[in-house]
C-alpha positions in Angstrom: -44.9 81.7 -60.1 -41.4 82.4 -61.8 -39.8 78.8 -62.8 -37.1 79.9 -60.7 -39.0 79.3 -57.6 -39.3 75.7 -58.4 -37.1 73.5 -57.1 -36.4 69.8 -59.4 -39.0 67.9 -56.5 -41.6 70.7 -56.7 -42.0 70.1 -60.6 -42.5 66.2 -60.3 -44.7 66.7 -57.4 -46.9 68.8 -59.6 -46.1 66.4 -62.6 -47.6 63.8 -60.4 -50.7 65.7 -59.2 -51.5 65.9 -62.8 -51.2 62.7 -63.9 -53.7 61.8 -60.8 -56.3 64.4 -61.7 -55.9 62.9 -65.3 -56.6 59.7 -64.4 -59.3 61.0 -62.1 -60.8 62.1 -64.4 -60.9 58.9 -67.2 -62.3 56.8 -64.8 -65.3 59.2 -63.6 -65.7 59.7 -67.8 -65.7 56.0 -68.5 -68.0 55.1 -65.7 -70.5 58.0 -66.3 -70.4 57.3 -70.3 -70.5 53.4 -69.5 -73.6 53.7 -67.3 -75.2 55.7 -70.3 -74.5 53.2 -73.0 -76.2 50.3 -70.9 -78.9 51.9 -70.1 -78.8 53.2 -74.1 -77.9 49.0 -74.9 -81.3 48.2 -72.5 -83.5 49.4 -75.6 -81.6 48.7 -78.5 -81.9 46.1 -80.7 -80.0 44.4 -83.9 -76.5 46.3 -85.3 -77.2 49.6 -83.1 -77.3 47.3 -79.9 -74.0 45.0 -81.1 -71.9 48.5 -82.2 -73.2 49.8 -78.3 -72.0 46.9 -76.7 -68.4 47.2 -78.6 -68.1 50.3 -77.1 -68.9 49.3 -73.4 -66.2 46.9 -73.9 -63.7 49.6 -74.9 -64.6 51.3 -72.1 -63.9 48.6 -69.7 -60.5 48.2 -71.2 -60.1 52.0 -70.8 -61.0 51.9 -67.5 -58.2 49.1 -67.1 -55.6 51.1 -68.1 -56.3 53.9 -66.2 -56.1 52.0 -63.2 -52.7 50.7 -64.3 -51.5 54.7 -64.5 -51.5 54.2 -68.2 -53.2 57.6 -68.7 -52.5 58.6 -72.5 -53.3 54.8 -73.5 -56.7 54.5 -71.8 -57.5 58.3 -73.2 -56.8 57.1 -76.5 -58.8 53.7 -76.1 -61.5 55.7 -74.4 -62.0 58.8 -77.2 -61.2 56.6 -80.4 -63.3 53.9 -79.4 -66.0 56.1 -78.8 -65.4 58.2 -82.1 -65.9 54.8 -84.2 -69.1 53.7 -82.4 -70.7 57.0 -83.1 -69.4 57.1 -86.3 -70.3 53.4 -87.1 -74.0 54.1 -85.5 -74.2 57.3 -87.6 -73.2 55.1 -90.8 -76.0 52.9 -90.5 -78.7 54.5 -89.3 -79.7 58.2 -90.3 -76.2 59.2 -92.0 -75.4 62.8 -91.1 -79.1 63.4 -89.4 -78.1 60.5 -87.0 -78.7 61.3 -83.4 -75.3 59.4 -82.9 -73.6 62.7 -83.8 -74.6 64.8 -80.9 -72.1 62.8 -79.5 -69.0 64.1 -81.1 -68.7 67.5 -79.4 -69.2 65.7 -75.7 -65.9 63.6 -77.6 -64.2 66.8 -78.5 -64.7 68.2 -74.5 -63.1 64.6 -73.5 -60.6 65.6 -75.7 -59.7 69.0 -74.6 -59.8 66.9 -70.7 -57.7 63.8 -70.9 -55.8 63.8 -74.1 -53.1 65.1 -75.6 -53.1 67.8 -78.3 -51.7 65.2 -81.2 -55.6 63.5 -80.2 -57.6 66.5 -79.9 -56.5 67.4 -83.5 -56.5 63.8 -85.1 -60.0 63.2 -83.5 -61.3 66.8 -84.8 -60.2 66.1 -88.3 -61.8 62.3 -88.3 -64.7 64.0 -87.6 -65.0 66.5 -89.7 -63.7 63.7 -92.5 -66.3 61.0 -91.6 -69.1 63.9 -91.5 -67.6 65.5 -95.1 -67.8 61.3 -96.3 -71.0 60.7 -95.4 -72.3 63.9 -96.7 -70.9 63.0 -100.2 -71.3 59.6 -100.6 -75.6 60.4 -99.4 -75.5 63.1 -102.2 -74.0 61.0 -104.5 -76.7 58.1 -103.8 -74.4 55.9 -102.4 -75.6 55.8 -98.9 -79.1 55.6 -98.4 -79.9 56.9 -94.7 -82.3 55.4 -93.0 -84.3 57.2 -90.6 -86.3 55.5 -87.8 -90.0 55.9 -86.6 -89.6 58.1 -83.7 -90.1 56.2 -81.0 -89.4 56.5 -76.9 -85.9 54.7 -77.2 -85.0 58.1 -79.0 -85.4 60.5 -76.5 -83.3 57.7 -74.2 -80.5 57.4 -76.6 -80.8 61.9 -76.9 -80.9 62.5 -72.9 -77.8 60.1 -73.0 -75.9 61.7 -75.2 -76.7 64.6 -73.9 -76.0 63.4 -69.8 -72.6 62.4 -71.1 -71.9 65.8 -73.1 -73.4 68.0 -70.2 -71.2 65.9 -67.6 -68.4 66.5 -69.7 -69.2 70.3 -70.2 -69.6 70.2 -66.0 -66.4 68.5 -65.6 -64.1 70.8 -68.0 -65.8 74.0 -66.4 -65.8 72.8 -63.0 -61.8 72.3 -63.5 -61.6 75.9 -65.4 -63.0 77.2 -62.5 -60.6 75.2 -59.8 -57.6 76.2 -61.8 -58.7 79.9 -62.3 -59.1 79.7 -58.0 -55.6 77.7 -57.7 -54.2 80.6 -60.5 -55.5 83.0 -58.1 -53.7 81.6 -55.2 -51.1 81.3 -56.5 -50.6 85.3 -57.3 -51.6 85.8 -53.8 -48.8 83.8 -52.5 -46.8 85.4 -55.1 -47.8 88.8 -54.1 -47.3 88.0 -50.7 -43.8 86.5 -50.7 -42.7 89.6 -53.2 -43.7 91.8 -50.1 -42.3 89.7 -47.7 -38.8 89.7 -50.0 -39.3 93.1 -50.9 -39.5 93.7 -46.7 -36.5 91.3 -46.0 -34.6 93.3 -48.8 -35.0 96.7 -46.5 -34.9 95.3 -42.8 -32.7 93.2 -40.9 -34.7 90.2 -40.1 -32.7 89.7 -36.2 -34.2 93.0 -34.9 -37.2 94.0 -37.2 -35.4 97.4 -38.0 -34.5 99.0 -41.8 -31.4 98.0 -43.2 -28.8 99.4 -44.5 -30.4 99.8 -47.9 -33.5 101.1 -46.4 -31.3 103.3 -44.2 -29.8 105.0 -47.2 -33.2 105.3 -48.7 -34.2 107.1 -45.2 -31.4 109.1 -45.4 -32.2 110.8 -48.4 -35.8 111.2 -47.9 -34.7 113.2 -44.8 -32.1 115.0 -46.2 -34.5 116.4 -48.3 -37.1 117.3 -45.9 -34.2 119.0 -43.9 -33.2 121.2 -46.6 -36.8 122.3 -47.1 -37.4 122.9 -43.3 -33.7 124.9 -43.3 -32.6 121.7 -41.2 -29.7 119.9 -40.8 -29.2 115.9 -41.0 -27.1 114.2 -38.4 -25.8 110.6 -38.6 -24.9 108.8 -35.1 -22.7 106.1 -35.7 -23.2 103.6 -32.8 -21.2 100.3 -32.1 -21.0 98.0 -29.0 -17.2 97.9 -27.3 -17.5 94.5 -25.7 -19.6 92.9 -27.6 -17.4 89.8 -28.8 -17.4 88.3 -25.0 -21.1 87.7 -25.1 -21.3 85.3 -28.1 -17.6 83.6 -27.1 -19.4 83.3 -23.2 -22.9 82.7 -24.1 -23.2 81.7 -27.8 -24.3 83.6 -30.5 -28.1 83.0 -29.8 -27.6 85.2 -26.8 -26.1 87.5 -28.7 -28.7 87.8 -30.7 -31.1 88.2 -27.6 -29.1 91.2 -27.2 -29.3 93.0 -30.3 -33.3 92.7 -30.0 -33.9 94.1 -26.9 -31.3 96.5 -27.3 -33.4 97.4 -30.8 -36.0 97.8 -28.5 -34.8 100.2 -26.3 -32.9 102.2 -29.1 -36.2 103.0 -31.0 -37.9 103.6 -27.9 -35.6 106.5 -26.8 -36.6 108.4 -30.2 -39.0 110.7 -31.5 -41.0 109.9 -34.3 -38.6 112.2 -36.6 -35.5 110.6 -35.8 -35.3 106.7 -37.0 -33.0 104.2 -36.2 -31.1 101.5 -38.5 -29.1 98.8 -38.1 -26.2 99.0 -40.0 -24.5 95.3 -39.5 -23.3 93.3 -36.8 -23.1 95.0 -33.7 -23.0 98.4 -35.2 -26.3 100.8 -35.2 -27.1 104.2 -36.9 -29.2 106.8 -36.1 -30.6 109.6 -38.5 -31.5 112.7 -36.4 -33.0 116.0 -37.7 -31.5 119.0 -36.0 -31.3 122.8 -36.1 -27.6 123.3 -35.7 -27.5 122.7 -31.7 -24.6 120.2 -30.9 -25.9 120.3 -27.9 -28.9 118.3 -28.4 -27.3 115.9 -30.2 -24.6 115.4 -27.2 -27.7 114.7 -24.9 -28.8 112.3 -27.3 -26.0 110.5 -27.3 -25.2 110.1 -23.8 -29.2 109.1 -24.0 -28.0 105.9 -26.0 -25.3 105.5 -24.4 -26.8 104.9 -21.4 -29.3 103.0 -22.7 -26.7 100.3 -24.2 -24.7 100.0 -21.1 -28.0 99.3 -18.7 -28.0 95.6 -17.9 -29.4 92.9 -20.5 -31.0 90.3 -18.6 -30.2 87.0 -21.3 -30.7 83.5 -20.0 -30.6 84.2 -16.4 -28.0 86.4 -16.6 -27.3 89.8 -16.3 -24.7 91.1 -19.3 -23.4 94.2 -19.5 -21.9 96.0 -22.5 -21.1 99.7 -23.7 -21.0 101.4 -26.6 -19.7 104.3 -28.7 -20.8 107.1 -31.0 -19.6 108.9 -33.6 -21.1 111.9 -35.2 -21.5 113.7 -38.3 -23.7 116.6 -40.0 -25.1 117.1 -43.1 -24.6 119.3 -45.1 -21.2 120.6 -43.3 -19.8 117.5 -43.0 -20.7 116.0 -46.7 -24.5 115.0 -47.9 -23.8 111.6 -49.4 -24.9 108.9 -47.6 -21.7 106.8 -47.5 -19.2 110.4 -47.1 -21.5 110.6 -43.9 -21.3 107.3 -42.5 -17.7 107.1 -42.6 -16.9 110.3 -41.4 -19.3 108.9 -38.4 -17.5 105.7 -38.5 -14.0 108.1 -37.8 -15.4 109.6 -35.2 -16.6 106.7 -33.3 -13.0 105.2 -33.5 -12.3 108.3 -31.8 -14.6 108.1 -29.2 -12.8 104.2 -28.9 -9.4 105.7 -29.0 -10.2 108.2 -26.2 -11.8 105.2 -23.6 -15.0 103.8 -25.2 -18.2 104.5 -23.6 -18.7 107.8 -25.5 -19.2 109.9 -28.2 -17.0 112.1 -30.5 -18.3 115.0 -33.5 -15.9 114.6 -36.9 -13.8 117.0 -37.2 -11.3 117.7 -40.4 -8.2 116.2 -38.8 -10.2 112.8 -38.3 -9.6 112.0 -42.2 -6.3 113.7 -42.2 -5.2 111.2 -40.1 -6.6 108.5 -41.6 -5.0 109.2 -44.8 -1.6 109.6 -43.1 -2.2 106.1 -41.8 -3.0 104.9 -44.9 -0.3 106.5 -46.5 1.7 105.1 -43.7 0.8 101.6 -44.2 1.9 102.0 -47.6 5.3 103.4 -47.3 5.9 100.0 -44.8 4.3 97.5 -46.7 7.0 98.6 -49.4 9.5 99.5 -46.6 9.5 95.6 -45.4 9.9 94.1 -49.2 12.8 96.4 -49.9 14.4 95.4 -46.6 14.2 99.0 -45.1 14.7 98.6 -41.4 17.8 98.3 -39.3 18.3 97.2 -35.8 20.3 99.9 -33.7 21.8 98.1 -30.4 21.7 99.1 -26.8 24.0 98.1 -24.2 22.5 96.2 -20.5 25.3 97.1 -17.8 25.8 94.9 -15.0 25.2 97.4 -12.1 27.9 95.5 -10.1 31.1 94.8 -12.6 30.5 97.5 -14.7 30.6 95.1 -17.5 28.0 95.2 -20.7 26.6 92.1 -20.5 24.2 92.2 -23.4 22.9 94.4 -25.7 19.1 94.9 -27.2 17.5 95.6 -30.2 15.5 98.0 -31.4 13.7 98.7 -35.0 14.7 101.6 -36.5 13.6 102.8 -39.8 15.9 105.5 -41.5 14.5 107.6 -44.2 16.0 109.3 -47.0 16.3 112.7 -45.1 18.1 111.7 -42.4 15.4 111.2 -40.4 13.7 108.7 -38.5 9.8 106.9 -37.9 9.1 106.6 -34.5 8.8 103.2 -33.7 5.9 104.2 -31.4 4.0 105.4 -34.6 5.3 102.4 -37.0 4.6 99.6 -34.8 1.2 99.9 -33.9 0.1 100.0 -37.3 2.3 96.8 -38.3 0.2 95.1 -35.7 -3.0 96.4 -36.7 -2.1 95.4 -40.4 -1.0 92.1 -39.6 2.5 93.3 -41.0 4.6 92.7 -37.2 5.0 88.7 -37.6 6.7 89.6 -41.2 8.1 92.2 -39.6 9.2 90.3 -36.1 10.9 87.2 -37.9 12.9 89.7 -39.7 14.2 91.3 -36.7 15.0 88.1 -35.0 16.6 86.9 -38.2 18.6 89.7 -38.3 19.4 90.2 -34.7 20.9 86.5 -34.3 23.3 87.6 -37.3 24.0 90.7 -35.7 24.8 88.3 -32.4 27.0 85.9 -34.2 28.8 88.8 -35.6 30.1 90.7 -32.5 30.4 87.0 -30.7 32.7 86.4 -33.4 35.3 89.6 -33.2 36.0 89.2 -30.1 32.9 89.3 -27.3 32.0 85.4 -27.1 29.6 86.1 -23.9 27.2 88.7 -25.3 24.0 88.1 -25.0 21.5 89.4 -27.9 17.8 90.4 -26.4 14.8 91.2 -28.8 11.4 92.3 -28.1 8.3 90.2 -29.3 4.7 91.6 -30.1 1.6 90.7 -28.8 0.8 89.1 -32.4 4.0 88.0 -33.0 3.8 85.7 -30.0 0.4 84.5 -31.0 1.9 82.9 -34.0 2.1 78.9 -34.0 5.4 79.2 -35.7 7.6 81.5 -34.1 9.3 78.3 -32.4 10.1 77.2 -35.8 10.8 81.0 -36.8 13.2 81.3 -34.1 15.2 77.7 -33.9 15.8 78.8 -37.8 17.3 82.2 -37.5 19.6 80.5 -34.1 20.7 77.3 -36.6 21.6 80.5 -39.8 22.8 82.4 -37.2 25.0 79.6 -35.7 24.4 81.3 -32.4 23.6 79.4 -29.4 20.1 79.5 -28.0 21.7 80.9 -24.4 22.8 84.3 -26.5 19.1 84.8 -27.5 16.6 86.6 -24.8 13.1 87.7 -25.8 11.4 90.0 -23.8 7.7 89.8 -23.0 5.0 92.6 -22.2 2.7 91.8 -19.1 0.0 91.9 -21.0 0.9 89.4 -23.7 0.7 87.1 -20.7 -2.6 87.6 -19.9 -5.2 85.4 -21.9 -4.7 81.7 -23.2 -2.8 80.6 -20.1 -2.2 77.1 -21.9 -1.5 78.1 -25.3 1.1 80.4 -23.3 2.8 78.2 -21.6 3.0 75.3 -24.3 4.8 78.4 -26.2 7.2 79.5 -23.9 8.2 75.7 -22.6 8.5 75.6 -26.5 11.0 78.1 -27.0 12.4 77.3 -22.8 13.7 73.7 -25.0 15.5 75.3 -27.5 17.0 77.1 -24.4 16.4 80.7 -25.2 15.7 82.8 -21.6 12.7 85.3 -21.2 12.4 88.7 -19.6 9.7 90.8 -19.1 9.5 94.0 -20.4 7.9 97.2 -18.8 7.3 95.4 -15.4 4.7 97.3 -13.0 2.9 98.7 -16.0 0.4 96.0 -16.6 -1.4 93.6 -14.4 1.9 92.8 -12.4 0.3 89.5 -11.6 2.7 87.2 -9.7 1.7 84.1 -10.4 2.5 83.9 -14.1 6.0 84.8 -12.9 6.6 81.8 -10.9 4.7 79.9 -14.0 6.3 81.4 -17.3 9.8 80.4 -17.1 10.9 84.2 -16.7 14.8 85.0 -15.9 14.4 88.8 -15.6 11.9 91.6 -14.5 12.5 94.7 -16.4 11.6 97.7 -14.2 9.5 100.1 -16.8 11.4 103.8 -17.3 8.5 105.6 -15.7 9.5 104.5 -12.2 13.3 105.2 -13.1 13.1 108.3 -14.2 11.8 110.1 -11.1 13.7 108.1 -8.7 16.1 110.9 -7.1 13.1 113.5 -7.9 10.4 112.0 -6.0 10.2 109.6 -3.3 6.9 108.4 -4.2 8.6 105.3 -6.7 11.5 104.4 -4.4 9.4 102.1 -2.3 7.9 100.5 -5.3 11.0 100.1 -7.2 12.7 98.4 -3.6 9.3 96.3 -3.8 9.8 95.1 -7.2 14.0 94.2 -7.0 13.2 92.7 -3.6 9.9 90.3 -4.9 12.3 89.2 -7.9 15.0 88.5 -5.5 12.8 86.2 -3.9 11.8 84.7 -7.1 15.4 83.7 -8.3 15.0 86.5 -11.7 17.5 89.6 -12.0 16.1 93.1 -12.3 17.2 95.7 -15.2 16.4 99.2 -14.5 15.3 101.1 -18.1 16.0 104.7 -18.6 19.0 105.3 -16.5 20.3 109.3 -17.7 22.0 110.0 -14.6 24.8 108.4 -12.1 22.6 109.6 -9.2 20.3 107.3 -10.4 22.6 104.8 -11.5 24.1 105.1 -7.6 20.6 104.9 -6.0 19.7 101.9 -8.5 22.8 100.1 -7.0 21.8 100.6 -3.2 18.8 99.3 -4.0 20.3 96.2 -5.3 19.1 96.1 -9.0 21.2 94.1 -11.3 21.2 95.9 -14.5 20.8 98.8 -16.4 20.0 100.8 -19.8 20.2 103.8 -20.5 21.3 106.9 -22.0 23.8 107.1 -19.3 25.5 104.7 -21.2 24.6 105.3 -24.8 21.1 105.7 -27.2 20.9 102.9 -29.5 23.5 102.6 -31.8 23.8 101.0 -35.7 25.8 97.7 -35.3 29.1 99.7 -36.9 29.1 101.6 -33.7 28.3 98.5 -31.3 32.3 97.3 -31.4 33.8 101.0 -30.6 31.1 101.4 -27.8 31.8 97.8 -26.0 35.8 98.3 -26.7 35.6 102.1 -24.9 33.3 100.7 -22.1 35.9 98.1 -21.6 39.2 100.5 -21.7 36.6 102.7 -19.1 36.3 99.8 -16.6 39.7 98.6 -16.4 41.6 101.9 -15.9 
């Protein structure tokens, strides 16, 4: 196996298996070759019995040290001790006819076993040395060999030497054999965990289907099949819409519970042709062969749709989630693999934008309008560092003096034609971005100036109201953000309203409310914006701190047209009445309106009855004709 799949323990585990199985292995080679010298030291006699007991007593002290885990020093005791015996017996006996050196290849095996390679080579060359001397010094006549009667001691000493060499032999093939089988293993498990890696690679390992690497690889094997069967390939870009409040609710782990069964029901609501693949998170893609019929594939969908939003039953509960599709066709719509799943990936956001829970084709102005929003998001990033917004003002009128009692903000952003960005296109995509809290402090920044300013020439009780974001008002420092732009300003926290959607009031009721007793200390007053829009949930008034109910422009605007929102609008300007909060009317264009508005009771109005928005330039000649109006 590859050393990278050793970790630092695994290698002195096996370090430490080996140096066992070496040790192992001394002692079984001293005892067996210690049993075979007594029984060879039984029937010896004179120098051939003293040079056999010498080496039993190296063995023993071999055998010591390899009990003490001293493996190289008892393998070097055990072979060099055994080298000189034979060599010694050799010597005196029958030179280089001695029986003594059928011994030396049984001491070479040892060797090759225990030792190291420095003593396999040191002991091969002493032998071939001592074997060279002898050889020289008999044909020089200066050893005389003796060679003994033959006798039955012989074949003793011989079936010893040749026990301990055949053991040997036994003991290095035995382990050749082992450590071919453990080689073998080894591969297998190697082979195995490359196909199990290999299959991890291509398929999520959550719900058992390909990947998105395998899907690609999918996608072009049926592309080409398509184009040889005259087909077309379409991609179905799935993802769940309320996914998030299963894992936040339940935990992830039941999230995951979901994914698999809903992989289970996917692949079950395909043919064998079309293949599913799960493309990350919560987000699914199907690969469908088709012969040009939109049709089918609009059955299909509504198939899977209706097989996401059947009922999961996860931990004793029933959960409930939908999804939506997006869908694209190879080759009209593109045939890359990555062109096709975002052009799916479009089209599903479509199917989002247009109420979830179904499915959308691509079509051409899908990426046209992408890369206007992109192009959009652009121009603002660099529109926000070059300071190029203004705040226009329009006048609240109090229904009963006549007087303008504050005025209110609004984003503007001029270009260099004349012309202007709806906010309704701009301000979305600063919240989508994550650009509105930039955005947002800048406006409130410049809206307390703008406060201070016509405070200062002359209108010391108007009151300055800006509108806050959903994001905005998630931000942990717009207390901080807003106390700074009051102290710049020098404008007193009672000259600052900020005006609240319903639905930013819906969610973290604590968080909430530490916010807005926050920003209640530092004496700023809250109205809320767009009233009878949204959930219209009365408690939260009687909780939030709220000072005004802003009646939205849709019920305004039909008031003397139909009498369908006059009840309604009574309903709201009485329930505020009751609450202690004042009611501004938005989208007053008429002084029927204006006249039925007042019979009614509400307290103020805006509108263009009055005046559009105006730049700050204009704000001083508006109040000052308003005025000269009212008093004649």
């Amino acid at each position: 196996m590859p050393e990278q799949y050793f970790s630092a323990h695994d290698t002195e585990d096996f370090q430490q298996q080996i140096s066992h199985f070496r040790i192992r292995r001394l002692l079984q080679i001293t005892g067996f070759t210690l049993f075979g010298l007594i029984l060879a030291m039984a029937v010896a006699s004179g120098t051939t019995k003293l040079l056999i007991l010498a080496g039993c007593i190296a063995l023993l002290l071999a055998g010591g040290f390899a009990l003490k885990q001293q493996a190289l020093i008892s393998a070097y005791i055990l072979l060099w001790s055994m080298a000189l015996m034979l060599s010694a017996l050799a010597y005196v006996s029958g030179g280089l006819r001695d029986l003594a050196l059928l011994g030396f290849p049984g001491l070479l095996v040892y060797a090759a076993i225990l030792g190291s390679v420095g003593l396999f080579y040191s002991l091969l060359l002493f032998v071939m040395a001592f074997c060279s001397l002898v050889t020289a010094l008999t044909l020089s006549g200066q050893l005389h060999p003796v060679i003994p009667a033959l006798g039955w001691q012989h074949l003793l000493f011989v079936a010893v030497i040749l026990a301990v060499t055949g053991f040997s032999v036994y003991l290095m093939v035995r382990d050749m054999r082992l450590l071919m089988l453990s080689l073998q293993q080894e591969n297998d498990k190697v082979r195995h965990s490359r196909k199990e890696i290999e299959r991890l690679a291509h398929h999520d390992p959550l719900t058992g289907l390909p990947n998105r690497i395998s899907g690609e690889q999918l996608y072009n094997q049926l592309l080409q099949h398509c184009r040889e069967q005259q087909q077309q390939l379409a991609v179905l870009f799935l993802d769940l819409d309320n996914f998030k409040p299963v894992n936040d609710s339940l935990g992830h782990s039941a999230g995951d519970i979901l994914l698999r069964q809903l992989a289970g029901r996917l692949q079950q609501a395909l043919n064998t042709e079309q293949k599913v693949v799960r493309f990350g998170g919560d987000e699914f893609l199907f690969l469908v062969p088709t012969d040009a019929d939109k049709q089918q594939l609009s059955q299909l969908a509504v198939q899977l749709i209706t097989e996401v939003t059947k009922p999961f039953s996860i931990m004793q509960t029933d959960v409930s989630v939908s999804g939506s599709i997006g869908i694209a066709i190879a080759p009209g719509d593109g045939s890359e693999f990555n062109v096709l799943c975002r052009k799916a990936d479009l089209a599903m956001y479509k199917a989002k934008e247009d109420g979830r829970n179904t499915f959308r084709f691509y079509d051409d102005k899908l990426d046209q309008d992408n890369v206007d929003k992109f192009n959009l998001l652009q121009r603002l990033r660099l529109a926000i560092k070059e300071h190029g917004f203004e705040l226009h003002y329009q006048p609240k009128v109090d229904l009963r003096s006549g007087c303008i009692s504050s005025v209110e903000a609004l984003l503007r952003w001029p270009q260099s034609d004349g012309s202007m960005i709806s906010p309704a296109e701009f301000i979305p995509l600063a919240e989508q971005s994550g650009l509105i809290s930039e955005l947002g402090n800048w406006v409130i920044a410049e809206a307390c100036q703008a406060a201070a300013r016509l405070r200062a020439q002359g209108f010391s009780e108007l009151r300055m109201a800006v509108n806050l974001s959903y994001v905005q008002f998630k931000n942990t420092g717009l207390e901080h953000t807003v106390q700074q732009a009051l102290r710049r300003a020098g404008l007193p926290a009672a000259a600052l309203e900020l005006e609240l959607t319903e639905s930013l009031l819906i969610g973290d009721t604590d968080f909430i409310q530490h916010q807005l007793n926050a920003l209640s200390q530092l004496g700023v007053t809250f109205a809320i914006d767009d009233f009878g829009t949204g959930y219209s949930n009365l408690s939260y008034l009687r909780s939030f701190n709220a000072t005004t109910l802003k009646i939205d422009r849709s019920f305004i605007a039909s008031l003397c047209v139909s009498e369908r929102d006059e009840p309604l609008v009574q309903a709201i300007i009485n329930m505020a009445a009751s609450l202690g909060l004042k009611t501004v009317a938005e989208g007053i264009e008429d002084a029927a309106t204006l006249q039925r508005l007042q019979a009614l009771g509400c307290d103020e109005g805006q509108g263009f009855y009055w005046s559009a928005a105006v730049a700050e330039t204009a704000v001083i000649p508006l109040l000052n004709r308003h005025n000269q109006t009212i008093n004649k």
